[in-house]
C-alpha positions, 0 to 999 in steps of 0.5 A: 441187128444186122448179121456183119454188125451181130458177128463183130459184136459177138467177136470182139465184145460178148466172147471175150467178156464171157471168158474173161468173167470166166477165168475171174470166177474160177480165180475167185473160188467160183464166185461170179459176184466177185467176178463182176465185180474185179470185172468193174474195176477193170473196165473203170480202169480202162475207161479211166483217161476217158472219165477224167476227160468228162468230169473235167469238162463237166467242170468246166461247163459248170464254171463258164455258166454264169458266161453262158447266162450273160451270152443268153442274155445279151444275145438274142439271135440265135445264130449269133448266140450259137456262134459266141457260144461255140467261141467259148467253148473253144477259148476255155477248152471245153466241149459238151461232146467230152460229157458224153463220149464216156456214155456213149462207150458204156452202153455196148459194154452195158448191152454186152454184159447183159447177154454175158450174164444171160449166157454165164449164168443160164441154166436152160439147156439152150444157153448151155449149148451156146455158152459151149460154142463160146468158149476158147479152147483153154482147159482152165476155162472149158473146167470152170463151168458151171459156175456158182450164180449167187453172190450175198443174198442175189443171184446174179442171173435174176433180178433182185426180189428185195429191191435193195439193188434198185434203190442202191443203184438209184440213189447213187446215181443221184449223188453222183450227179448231184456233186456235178451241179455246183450253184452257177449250174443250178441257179443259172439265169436261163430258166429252162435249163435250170429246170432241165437241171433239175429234171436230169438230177430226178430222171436218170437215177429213177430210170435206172432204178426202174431197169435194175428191177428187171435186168440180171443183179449181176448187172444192177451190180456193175451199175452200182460200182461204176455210180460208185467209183463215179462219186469218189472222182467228182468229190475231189475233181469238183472240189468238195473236199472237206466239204460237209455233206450238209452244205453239199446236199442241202445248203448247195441246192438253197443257194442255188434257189435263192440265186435263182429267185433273186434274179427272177425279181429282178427281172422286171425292175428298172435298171437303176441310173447311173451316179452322176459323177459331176454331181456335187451332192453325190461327191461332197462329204455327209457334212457338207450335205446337211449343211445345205440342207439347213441352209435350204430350210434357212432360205426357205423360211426367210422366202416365207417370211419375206413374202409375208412381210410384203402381203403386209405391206401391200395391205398397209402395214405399219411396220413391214418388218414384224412377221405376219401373226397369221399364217401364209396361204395354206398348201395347195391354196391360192396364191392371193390370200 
């Protein structure tokens, strides 16, 4: 990191976070886990209006998909496809940028609380020192050290020996996510965003997971509140309200298949014609119909019977009314008998 960019980073982000997780733990009877606690919620409240933009705009990504479907298919220029994409986008007000600007601010905060617990909660004589010469001269802070690092069974300077945190963190990651793929994202008619669907659906939490092995447990923690407070928010901005999990978790993710396999069967079927609204056996009632089709069997037993009739007339017959005792020419026969 470049000295001016390390200086501001250090200023106006790690120094003042250490302080403020300081004063908590003293406020919280020396408990650092509590301090990272409060210290989550605080900064999911000050993020709050930036949140609430992205899940809405996730919301209404997964709500214009079967349009973004139509346009993929519809279009095949890329440039024009770009374009009518990007004219969506505006008309409905949505923006895929607004989906990822609360990430983007979480990763300093993320950088920045790693090296506050590294420096909080170090107990090597370098960070001693380093942790002094950071600290503001207030004589309720300066009295608060050193602090207690262990919060239930973690300590929260160590990765977590029981693997607990990892699969809390993961698993929560991915119900978060989860409730932001609703049936128009998963069964989208582009297969290859589908499959990135499902790939991010897996991917994040098992990365995550996999950090939280060996990052500090005071940070899987604010991780694991951040997915937390997350969840509760896309339950209700997506509408999943007095929804059953089964349907959310199970039923959801079938549907969306079946969708997808249906329209994947389609595909290379011919499209079927269109009714022809001149036509009167597609208008005339059901009755109508079978009585042209008795009356088409009438006319063909009587062409049949005629044509027999006049074989036996040609041959001689002596009364030209009687119907033939033999049969007509068999099908796919000559016409001469």
């Amino acid at each position: 990191m470049p000295p001016q960019l390390g200086f501001i980073f250090d200023t106006f982000l790690i120094n003042p976070m250490v302080n403020v997780t300081i004063v908590l733990a003293r406020v919280l009877l020396g408990n650092y886990g509590l301090a990272i606690i409060v210290f989550t919620l605080i900064m999911r409240g000050l993020t709050l209006p930036l949140t609430l933009r992205q899940v809405h705009s996730q919301r209404k990504m997964s709500q214009l998909q079967p349009q973004l479907n139509e346009i993929s298919k519809r279009v095949k220029d890329p440039k024009k496809r770009s374009a009518e994409t990007m004219k969506l986008y505006k008309e409905a007000g949505a923006s895929p940028a607004g989906c990822l600007l609360p990430m983007l601010i979480q990763f300093p905060i993320w950088i920045a609380l790693y090296q506050v617990i590294r420096i909080v909660l170090g107990s090597t004589p370098e960070t001693l020192m380093d942790l002094s010469s950071r600290l503001y001269p207030w004589s309720f802070i300066q009295q608060a050290v050193p602090l207690g690092n262990h919060f239930l069974f973690w300590d929260m300077g160590k990765p977590d020996t029981f693997y607990v945190l990892p699969v809390l963190v993961a698993g929560s990651m991915w119900v978060q996510q989860k409730l932001t793929m609703t049936q128009a994202s998963m069964s989208t008619a582009n297969q290859n965003q589908a499959q990135t669907n499902q790939t991010l659906l897996w991917m994040m939490p098992l990365m995550f997971g996999w950090f939280t092995l060996t990052v500090p447990s005071g940070l899987a923690i604010y991780w694991l509140l951040t997915n937390a407070v997350g969840i509760i928010m896309n339950y209700y901005v997506f509408g999943w309200k007095g929804t059953s999990l089964m349907t959310i978790f199970v039923k959801n993710a079938a549907g969306g298949s079946k969708s997808q396999r249906g329209r994947a069967g389609n595909a290379g079927r011919p499209a079927r014609p269109e009714r022809d609204q001149s036509s009167p056996s597609l208008d005339a009632p059901a009755a109508s119909r079978a009585d042209r089709s008795r009356a088409g069997k009438r006319g063909a037993n009587g062409r049949n019977g005629r044509g027999g009739s006049k074989r036996k007339d040609d041959r001689g017959s002596a009364d030209p009314g009687i119907e033939p005792a033999r049969p007509g020419p068999q099908p796919g026969g000559g016409g001469s008998p």
